[in-house]
N, C-alpha and C positions, 0 to 999 in steps of 0.2 A: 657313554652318554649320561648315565646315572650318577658318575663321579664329575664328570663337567657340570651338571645342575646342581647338584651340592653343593660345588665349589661357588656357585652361583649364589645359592641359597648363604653358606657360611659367609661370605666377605657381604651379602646385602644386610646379613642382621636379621633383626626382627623387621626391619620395613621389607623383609622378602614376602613377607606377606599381602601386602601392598599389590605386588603381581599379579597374584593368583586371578584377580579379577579380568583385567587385558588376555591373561595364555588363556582364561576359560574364554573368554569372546572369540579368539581363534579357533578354537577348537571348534566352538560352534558352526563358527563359518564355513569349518571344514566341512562338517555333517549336511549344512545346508549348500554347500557349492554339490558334496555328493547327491544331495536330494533335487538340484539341477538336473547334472549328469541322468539319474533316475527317469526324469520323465521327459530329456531329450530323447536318451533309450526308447523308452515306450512310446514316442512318438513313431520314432523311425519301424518300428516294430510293427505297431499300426497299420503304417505307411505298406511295409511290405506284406502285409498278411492282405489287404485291401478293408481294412476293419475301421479306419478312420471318417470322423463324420462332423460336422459342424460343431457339435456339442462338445467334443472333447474336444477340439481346437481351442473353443472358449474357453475349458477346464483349464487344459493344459498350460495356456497365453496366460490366462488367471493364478495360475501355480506356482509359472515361471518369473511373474512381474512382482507377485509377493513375496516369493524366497532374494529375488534382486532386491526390491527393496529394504528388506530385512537385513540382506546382507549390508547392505550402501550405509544404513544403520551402524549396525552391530561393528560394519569395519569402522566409521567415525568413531564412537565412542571408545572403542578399543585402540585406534591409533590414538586420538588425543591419551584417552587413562595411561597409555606407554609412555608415551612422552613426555606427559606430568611424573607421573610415578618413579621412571627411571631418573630424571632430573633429580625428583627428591631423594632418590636412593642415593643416587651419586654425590646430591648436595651433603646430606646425612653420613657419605662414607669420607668427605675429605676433611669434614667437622671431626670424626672419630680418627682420623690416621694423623692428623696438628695435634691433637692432643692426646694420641697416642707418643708421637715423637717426642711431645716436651716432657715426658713423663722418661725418656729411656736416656741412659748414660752413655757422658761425651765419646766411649769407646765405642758405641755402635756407628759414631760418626768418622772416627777414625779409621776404622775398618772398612766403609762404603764410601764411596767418591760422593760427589757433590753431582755429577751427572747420574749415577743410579738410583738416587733418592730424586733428581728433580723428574726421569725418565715415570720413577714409580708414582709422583704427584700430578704429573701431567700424562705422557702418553701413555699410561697402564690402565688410569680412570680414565682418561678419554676414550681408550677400547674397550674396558667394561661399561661403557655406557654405550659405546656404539651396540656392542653383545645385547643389555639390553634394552633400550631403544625401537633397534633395527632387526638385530638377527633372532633374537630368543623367540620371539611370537611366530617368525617366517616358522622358523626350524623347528617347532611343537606342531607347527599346525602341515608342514611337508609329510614330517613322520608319521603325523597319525592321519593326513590322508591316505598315505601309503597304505597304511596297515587296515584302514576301512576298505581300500581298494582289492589287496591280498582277499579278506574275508569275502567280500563280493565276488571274487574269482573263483573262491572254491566253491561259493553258492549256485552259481552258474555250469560250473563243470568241473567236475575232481582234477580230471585230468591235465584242464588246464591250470588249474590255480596248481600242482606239481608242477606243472613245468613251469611256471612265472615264478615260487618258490626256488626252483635251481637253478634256474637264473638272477636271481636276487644272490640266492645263496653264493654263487661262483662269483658276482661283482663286489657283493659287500667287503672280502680280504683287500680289495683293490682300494674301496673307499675308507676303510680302516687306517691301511698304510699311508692312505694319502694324505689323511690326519694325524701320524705319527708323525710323517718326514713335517708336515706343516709345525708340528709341536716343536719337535729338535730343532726346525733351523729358526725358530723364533728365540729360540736361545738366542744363540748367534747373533740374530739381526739386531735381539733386543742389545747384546754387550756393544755393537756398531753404533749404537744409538746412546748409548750410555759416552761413548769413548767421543762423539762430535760435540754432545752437552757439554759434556766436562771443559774439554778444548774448545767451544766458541766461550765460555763460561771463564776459562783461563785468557785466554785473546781479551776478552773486553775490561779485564779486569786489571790485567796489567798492560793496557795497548799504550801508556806511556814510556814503560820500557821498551816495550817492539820497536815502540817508533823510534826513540832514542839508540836502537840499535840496529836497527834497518834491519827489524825481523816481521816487517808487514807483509802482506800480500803472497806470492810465491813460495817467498825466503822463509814462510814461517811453515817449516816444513809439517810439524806435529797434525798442526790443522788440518792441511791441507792433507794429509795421508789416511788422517781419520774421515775425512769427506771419501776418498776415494774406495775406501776400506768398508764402507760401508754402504756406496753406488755398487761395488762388488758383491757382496752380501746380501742385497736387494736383488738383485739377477738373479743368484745364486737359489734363493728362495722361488722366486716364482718357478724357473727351471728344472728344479728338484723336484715339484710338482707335476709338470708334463707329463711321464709318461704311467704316474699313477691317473692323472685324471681324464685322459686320453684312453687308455686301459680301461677304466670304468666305464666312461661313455659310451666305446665301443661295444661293451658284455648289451648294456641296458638298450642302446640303441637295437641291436638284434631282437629284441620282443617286440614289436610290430612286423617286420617279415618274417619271422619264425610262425607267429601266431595267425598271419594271411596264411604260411604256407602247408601249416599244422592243419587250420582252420578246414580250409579248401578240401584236404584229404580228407578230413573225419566227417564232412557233410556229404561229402563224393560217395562213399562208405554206408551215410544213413545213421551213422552214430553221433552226428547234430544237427539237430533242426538251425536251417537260417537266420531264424530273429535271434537264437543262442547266438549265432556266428557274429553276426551284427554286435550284439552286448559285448564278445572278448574283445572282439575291434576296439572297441570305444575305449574298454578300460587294458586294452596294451596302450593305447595313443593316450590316455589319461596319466600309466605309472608311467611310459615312460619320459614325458613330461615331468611329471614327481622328481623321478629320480635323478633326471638332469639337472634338476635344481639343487637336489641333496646333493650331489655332487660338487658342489660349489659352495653350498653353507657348511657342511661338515668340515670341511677342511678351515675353513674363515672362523667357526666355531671354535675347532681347536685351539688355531692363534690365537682366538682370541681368552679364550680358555689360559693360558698363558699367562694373560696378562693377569687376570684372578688368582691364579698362584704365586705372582711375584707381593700382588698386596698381601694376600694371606702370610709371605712369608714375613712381612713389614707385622703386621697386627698379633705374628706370633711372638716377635721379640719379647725376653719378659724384659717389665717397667720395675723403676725400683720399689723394691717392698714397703711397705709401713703401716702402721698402726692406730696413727694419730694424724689429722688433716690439715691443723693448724700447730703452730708452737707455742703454746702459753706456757711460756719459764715465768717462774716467779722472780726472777734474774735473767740479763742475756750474757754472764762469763760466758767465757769460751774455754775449756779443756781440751787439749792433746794429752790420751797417756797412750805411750808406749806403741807410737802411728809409725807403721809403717805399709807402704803403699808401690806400687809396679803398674806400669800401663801394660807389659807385655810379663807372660813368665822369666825372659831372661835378663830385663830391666829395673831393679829396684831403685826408684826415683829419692824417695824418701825411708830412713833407718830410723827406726826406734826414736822416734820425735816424742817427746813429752815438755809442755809450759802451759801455762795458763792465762788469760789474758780476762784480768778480771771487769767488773762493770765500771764505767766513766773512767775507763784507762785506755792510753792507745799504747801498742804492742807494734813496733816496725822489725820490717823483715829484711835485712841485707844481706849480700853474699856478693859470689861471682856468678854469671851466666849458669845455665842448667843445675844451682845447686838443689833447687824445690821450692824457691819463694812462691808462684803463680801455683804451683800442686796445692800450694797449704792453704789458698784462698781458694779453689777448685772444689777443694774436698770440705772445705765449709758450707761453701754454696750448693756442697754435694752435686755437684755435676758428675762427679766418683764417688763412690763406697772403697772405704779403705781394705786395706789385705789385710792387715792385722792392726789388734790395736781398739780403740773408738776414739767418738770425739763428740763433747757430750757439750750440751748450751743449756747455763740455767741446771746441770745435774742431768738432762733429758737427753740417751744417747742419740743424734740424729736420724738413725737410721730408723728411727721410731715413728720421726717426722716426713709427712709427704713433701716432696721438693718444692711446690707452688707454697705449701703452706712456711716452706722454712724462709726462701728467698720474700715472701710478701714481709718478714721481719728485715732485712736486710736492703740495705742498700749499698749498689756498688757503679763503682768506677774504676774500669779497665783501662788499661794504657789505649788499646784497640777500639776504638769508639765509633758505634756505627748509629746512624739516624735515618727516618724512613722517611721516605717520597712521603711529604705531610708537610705541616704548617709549622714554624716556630713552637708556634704553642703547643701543639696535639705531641713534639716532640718533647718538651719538659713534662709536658700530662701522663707521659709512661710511667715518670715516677711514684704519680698517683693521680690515678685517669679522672675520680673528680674535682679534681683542682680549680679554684675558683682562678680566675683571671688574674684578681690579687695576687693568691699566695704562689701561682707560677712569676709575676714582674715581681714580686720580694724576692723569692731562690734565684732570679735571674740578677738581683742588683746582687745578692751576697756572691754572685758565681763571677757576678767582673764581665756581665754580657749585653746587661740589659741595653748600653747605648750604642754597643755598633745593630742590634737587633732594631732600635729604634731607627738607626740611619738605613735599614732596609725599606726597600717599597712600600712593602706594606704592615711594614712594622714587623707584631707577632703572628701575622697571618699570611704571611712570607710563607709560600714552598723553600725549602730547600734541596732538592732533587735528593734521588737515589743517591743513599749512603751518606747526603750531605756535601754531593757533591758542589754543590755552591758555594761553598765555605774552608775557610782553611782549617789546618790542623788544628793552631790553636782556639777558635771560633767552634770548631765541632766538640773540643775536649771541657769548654767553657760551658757548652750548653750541656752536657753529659753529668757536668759538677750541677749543674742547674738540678737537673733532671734528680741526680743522690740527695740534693736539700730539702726540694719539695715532698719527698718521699719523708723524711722525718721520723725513718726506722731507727729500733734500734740498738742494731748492730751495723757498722761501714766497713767495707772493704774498701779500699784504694790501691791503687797500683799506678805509683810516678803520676798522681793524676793533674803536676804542674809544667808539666814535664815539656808541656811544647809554648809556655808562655813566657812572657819577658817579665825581667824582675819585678817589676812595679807591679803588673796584675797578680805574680806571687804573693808577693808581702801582703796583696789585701785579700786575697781568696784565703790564703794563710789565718791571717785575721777569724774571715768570715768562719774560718772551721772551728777557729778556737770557743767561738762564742757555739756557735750548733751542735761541736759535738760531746759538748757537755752531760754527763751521763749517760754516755753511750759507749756500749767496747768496739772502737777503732781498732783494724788490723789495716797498716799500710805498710805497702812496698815501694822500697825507694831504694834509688840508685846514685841520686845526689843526697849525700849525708848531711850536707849544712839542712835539708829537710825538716831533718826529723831527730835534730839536735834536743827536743822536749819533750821525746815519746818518753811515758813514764818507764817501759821496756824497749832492749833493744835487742834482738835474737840474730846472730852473725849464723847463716846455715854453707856449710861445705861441705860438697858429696855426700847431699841427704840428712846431714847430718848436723845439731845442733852444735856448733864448732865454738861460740860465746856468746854470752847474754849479762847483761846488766843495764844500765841507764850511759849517758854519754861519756859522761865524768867517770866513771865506774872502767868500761872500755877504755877509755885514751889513757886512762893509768896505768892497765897492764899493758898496754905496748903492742898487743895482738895484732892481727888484720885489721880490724876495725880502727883501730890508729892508725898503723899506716896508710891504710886507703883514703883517712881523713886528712891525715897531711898530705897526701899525695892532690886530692882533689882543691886542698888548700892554694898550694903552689898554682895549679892547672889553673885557677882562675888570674892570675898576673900574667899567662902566656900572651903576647902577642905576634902577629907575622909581619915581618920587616924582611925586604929586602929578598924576599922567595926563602928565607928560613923565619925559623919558629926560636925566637927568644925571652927567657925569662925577663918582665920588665923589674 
């Protein structure tokens, strides 16, 4: 119990203190529901001794209507302060776990699914807030009625409060265990849960393909095995539970005829007086009430218990180190010396890369598939920390710099371009959120968008759905160049960022970049070479490896890859298709 309230206290923060105020209110209520109990007792006591009399009816009626009220009280203020309190814990815990996450490298993403992370943002907080909410105030204020109830039994008769102690004692291993099996198959249930997110997550994401392959419904086995996979595992849980909590119930349920049957003998005997006999009554049928309820939160606690260590394990990841919050280079060069980098021990992505890419120069990155161009704008934007090696902006090793503060110099453009369920506008304003209306329609005229954006409904104030779905590739990849202009950093990454446009909108996006990224160090990846025929550098990487570099004229003179790729892509533009074959025209 001490380490589940911990666990409690550690994932709430400092707003765990925020609680204290709600679990004291229970508590109370406890003391005052026992101060009921009390002088229902000594009515009945009264009653049989023949000692009751108008006056103390009045007391009593009086005693009893004050502690209800008090209670009727103390429970509102305590359910509302839960309710507020754990909202704001919880609102305060998914504020701290987004920017926790944006602070930790792409490799913790790589290693966790997409359904374990959304499992830990959504169902893990939503059960620690059920815990506290719901259960934490029940389940302080169960146990420590309990334990007022124990001390009142021993107050009453040694002999009885021993025997209610070994019977607690002989049930409690029952209710222990009932909370371990409950902890272990939460495992379980929680990876069942992880494995249907992932998969409805994968289904909606690519349900073009399904459908294009007739892998909907039925046929689309994955899904369908993880639903089932996890209907099973839901059984399995609850079931595992039975005959611990049946077990239990049984032990606790026996202290009412035990303590009728204890009772009866030791008054028979002359070793209790009656109104004693009367009082153990009341408080066996009071624990064992209690403990039927514990019965049912301890294990629910557990689970949910659980779900507190899966955050805790999220909040432990360490975030990347640094020193400095912002980047103020007195320059934004860019240095590689002597970089080399691996996503896994047995994979080195990138060997001994060393160039520089100095200020108001663009530097392009060609190669073949998997050589490291996307690594070496990765490790810029420090999404990774390199294995060996540095790589220093302005003379300032990065790792020196905090990741927000590094990327708030930068601006980029990924081949991958994603936009949020949001407005036109609010999606160019990413690139810098206070952008005046202006200077988002300027970066939209230089990006080659501004008029199909006009021929929308409602212009810049157009949804775009999730991911953009509204828009085509090249319309999402327009607004994304939008989005790096308005931003106005300066350092650019790009990567093929014309990649899905027709020539005409090239040649003037083209334009537009020559004039903005004037004074700025440009690092771009490209795959069509007439591109970036003007990069003042041009870096050819094979197998990690810095395989040639010089300017265009410099490369098509030695004859290397980089030549023949250029003529090769030269030719591929005269191909046409005639006839069901492909002919040079």
């Amino acid at each position: 119990m001490t380490g589940m309230l911990r666990r409690i206290i550690q994932v709430s923060g400092k707003e765990s203190r925020r609680l204290a105020l709600p679990v004291a209110l229970s508590l109370l209520d406890s003391l005052l529901h026992m101060g009921m109990f009390a002088v229902m007792v000594t009515t009945i006591i009264d009653l049989v001794k023949g000692d009751f009399s108008g006056g103390k009816l009045g007391i009593y009626t009086a005693a009893l209507a004050a502690m209800f009220v008090l209670r009727a009280v103390l429970g509102s203020i305590g359910y509302a302060e839960l309710q507020y309190r754990g909202s704001d814990v919880t609102t305060g815990l998914r504020l701290r776990l987004g920017d926790h996450i944006r602070s930790l490298n792409m490799g913790y993403f790589n290693k966790n699914s997409i359904g374990k992370l959304s499992a830990v943002l959504t169902t893990d907080i939503a059960d620690f807030e059920t815990a506290l909410t719901h259960s934490l105030s029940l389940f302080c204020k169960t146990v420590f009625f309990t334990a007022l109830a124990l001390i009142f039994a021993f107050g009453i008769d040694w002999r009885f409060g021993l025997g209610v102690l070994a019977l607690t004692g002989a049930a409690l291993p029952l209710l222990i265990r009932a909370g371990t099996v409950s902890s272990e198959r939460a495992v379980t249930l929680r990876s069942s849960v992880e494995a249907v997110v992932s998969r409805v997550l994968e289904y909606l994401n690519g349900i073009r393909t399904f459908k294009l392959y007739n892998l909907t419904g039925e046929k689309f086995e994955a899904l369908d095995t993880s639903f089932r996979v996890l209907k099973k595992e839901s059984i399995k849980m609850e079931l595992s539970l039975v005959p611990w909590a049946i077990g239990f119930s049984l032990v606790t349920s026996c202290l009412i005829p035990l303590t009728l049957i204890a009772g009866s003998m030791l008054v028979g005997k002359g070793l209790l007086d009656p109104a004693s006999y009367i009082i153990i009554v009341m408080i066996a049928i009071s624990l064992s009430v209690m403990m039927s309820s514990l019965g049912s939160l301890y294990p629910l606690m557990n689970f949910l218990d659980r779900a507190a260590l899966n955050i805790l394990a999220l909040l432990e990841e360490k975030p990347f180190p640094f020193h400095k919050e912002k980047a103020d280079c007195a320059d934004y060069g860019i240095s590689f010396e002597d970089v080399s980098f691996r996503y896994t021990d047995d994979v080195e992505v990138l060997k001994h890369v060393s160039f520089s890419a100095r200020p108001g120069t663009t530097t392009a990155l060609v190669g073949p598939s998997g050589s490291g161009k996307t690594t070496i704008t990765s490790l810029i934007s420090r999404f990774w920390d390199v294995t060996e090696g540095s790589i220093s902006i302005g003379g300032e090793d990065i790792r020196n710099i905090a990741p927000d503060g590094l990327t708030e110099r930068m601006a980029v453009v990924f081949q991958d371009v994603y936009l949020l369920n949001d407005t036109v506008l609010n999606n160019i304003r990413v690139g810098k959120p206070g952008a005046s209306r202006e200077e988002v329609e300027k970066a939209a005229q230089a990006a080659c968008c501004h008029d199909f954006i006009m021929a929308m409904p409602e212009g810049y104030d157009t949804m775009v759905g999730e991911g953009g779905s509204t828009l085509s590739g090249g319309e999402r990849q327009r607004i994304s160049i939008a989005r790096a202009l308005v931003k106005d950093a300066p350092i650019v990454l790009l990567d093929e960022t014309t990649s899905s446009l027709d020539a005409d909108n090239e040649a003037e996006i083209n334009r537009a970049f020559d004039s903005l990224v004037k004074g700025k160090t440009v690092i771009v990846i490209a795959h069509r070479l007439g591109t970036i025929i003007g990069a003042d550098t041009i870096l050819v990487l094979e197998g990690g490896r810095i395989a040639e570099s010089g300017n265009h004229n410099e490369l098509v003179r030695r004859g290397g890859w980089y030549a023949r790729m250029y003529e090769e892509q030269k030719k591929a533009k005269n191909w046409r298709v005639s006839g069901g074959t492909m002919n040079n025209a």
